[in-house]
C-alpha positions as CSV (number, residue, x, y, z in Angstrom):
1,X,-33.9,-40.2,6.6
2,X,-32.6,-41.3,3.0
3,X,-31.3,-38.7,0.9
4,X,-29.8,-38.5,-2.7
5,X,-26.4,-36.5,-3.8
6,X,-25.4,-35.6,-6.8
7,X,-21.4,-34.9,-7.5
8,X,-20.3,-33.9,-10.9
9,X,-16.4,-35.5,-12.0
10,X,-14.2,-34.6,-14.7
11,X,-14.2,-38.2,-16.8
12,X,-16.4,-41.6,-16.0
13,X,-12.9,-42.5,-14.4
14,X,-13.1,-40.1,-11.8
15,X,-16.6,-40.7,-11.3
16,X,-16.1,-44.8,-10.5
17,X,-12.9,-44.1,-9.1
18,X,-15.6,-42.0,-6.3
19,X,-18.0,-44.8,-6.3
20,X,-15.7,-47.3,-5.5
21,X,-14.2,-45.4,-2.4
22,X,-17.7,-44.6,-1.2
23,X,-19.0,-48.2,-1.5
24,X,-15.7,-50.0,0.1
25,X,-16.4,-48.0,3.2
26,X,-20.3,-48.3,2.7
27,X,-21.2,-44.8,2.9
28,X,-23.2,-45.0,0.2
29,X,-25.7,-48.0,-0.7
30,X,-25.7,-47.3,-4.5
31,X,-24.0,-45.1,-7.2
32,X,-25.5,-44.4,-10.5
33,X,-22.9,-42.8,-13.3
34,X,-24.3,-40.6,-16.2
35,X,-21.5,-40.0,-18.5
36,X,-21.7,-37.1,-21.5
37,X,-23.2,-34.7,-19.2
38,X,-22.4,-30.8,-20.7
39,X,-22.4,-28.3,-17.6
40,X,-22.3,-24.4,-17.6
41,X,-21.7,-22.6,-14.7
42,X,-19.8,-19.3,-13.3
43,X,-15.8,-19.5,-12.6
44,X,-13.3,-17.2,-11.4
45,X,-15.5,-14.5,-12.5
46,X,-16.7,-16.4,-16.0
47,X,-18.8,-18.1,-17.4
48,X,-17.3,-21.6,-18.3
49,X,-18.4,-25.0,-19.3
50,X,-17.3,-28.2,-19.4
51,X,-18.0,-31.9,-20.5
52,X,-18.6,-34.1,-16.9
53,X,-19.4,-36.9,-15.5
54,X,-23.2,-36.9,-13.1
55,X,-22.7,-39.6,-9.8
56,X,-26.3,-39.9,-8.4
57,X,-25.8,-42.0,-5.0
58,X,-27.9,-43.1,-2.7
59,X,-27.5,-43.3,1.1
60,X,-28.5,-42.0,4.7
61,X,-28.3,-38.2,5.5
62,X,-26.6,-39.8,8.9
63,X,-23.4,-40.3,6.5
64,X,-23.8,-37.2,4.3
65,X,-21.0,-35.7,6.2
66,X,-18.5,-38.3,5.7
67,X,-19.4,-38.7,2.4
68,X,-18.6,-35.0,1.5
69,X,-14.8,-35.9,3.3
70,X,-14.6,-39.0,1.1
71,X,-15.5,-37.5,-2.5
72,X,-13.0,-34.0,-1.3
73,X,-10.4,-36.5,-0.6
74,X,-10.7,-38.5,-4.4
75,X,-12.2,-35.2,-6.5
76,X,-9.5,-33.5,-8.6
77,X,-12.0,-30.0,-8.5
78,X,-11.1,-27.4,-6.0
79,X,-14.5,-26.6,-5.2
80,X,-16.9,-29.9,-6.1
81,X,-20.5,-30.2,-6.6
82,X,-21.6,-32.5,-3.5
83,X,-25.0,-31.6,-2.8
84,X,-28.2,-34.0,-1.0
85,X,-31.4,-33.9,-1.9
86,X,-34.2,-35.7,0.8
87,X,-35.6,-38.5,-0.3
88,X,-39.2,-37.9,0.4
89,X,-41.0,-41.3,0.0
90,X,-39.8,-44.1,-1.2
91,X,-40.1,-48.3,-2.0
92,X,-40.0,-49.3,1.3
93,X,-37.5,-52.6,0.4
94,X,-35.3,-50.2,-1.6
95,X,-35.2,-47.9,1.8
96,X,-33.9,-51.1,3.7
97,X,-31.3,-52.1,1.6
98,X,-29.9,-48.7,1.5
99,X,-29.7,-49.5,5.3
100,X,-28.5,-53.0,4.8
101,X,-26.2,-51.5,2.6
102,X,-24.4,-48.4,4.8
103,X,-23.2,-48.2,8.0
């Protein structure tokens, strides 16, 4: 099973700085960055918002728990967004790579 996660960052440096990590120990086959991204959310008993940084990657659900330890260990947040989405179909040479890709 393939599965997609989403993990907000606090700058684009962040976000590659996590993408790199995640790839050199292929745990993820792919990782998309969408910089300018304007969340709102409750904190410490407040509403709050902040300018971030969206990673999309793309990868097994096999690996979804090392790739929560991973982005923990290179996140500056105390509590970040890692959360997995299945991948429900799919191009099936994309689906390959992504097991080329990660081990």
């Amino acid at each position: 099973m393939y599965i997609v996660i989403f993990v907000t960052a606090g700058s684009k440096e962040e976000a590659q700085k996590i993408i790199q990590g995640l790839l050199q120990e292929k745990l993820v086959a792919c990782g998309t960055i969408i910089d300018g991204a304007e969340s709102h959310f409750w904190w410490q008993g407040k509403i709050d918002q902040a300018k971030e940084t969206l990673l999309i990657l793309k990868t097994r659900k096999a690996l979804f728990p090392k790739v929560v330890k991973k982005v923990k260990s290179l996140h500056s947040y105390e509590v970040p967004e890692i959360i997995a989405l299945p991948i429900v179909a799919g191009n099936k040479q994309y689906l390959e790579w992504i097991d080329e890709s990660t081990r």
